[in-house]
C-alpha positions in Angstrom: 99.7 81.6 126.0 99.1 78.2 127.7 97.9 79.3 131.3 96.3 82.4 130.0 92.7 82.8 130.9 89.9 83.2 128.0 90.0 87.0 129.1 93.6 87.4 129.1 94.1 86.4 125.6 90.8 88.1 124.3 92.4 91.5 125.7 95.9 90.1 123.7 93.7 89.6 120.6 92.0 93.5 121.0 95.5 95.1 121.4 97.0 93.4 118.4 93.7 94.0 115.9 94.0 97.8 117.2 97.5 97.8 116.6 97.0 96.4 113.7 94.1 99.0 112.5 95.9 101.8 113.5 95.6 104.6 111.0 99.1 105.5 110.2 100.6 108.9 109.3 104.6 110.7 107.9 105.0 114.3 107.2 108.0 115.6 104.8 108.9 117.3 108.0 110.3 113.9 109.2 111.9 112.8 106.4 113.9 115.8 106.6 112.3 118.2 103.9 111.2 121.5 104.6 107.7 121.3 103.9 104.3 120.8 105.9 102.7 118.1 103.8 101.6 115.4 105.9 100.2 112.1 104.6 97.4 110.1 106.7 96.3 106.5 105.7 95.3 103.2 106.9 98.0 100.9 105.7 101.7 102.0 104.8 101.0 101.1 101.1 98.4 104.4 101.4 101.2 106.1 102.9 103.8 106.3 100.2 101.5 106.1 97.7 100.4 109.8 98.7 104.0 110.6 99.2 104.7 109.5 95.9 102.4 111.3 94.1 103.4 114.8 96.7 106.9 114.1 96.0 105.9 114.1 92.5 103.8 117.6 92.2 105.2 119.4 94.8 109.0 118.7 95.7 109.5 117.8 91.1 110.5 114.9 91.3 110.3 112.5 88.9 111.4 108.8 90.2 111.4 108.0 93.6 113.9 105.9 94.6 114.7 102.9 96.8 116.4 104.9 99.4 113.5 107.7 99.5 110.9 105.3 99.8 113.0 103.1 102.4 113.6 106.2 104.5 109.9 107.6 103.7 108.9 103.9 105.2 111.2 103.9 108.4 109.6 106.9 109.2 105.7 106.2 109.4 104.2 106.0 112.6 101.1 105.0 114.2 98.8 108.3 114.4 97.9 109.4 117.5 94.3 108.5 118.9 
């Protein structure tokens, strides 16, 4: 950032904390189930801890595995504003 006015890298630092803050949403929908359940949180950790426990009541199943929560991961997003 050397040459970067106090402004410039204020306006870097904003981006990144809203990127950062970003509330972050999945639905089953893109994970490829047929189902409208669609998990909203702040952090991914919220994320697939809802899926877990929706994958648990409502799809049966009883361990979720690497793959399912790798895949469940890979497909959060950043919610729209």
């Amino acid at each position: 950032m050397s040459g970067t006015s106090f402004r410039g890298r204020a306006k870097v630092l904003d981006e990144l904390r809203k990127e950062i803050n970003m509330a972050k949403v999945v639905s089953c929908k893109d994970v490829g189930m047929d189902c409208d359940f669609v998990a909203h949180g702040e952090t991914e950790q919220d994320i697939l801890e809802q899926c877990a426990d929706h994958a648990r009541t409502a799809h049966n199943m009883t361990e979720i595995t690497a793959e399912i929560a790798e895949k469940v991961r890979a497909a959060i997003r950043d919610e729209a504003a």
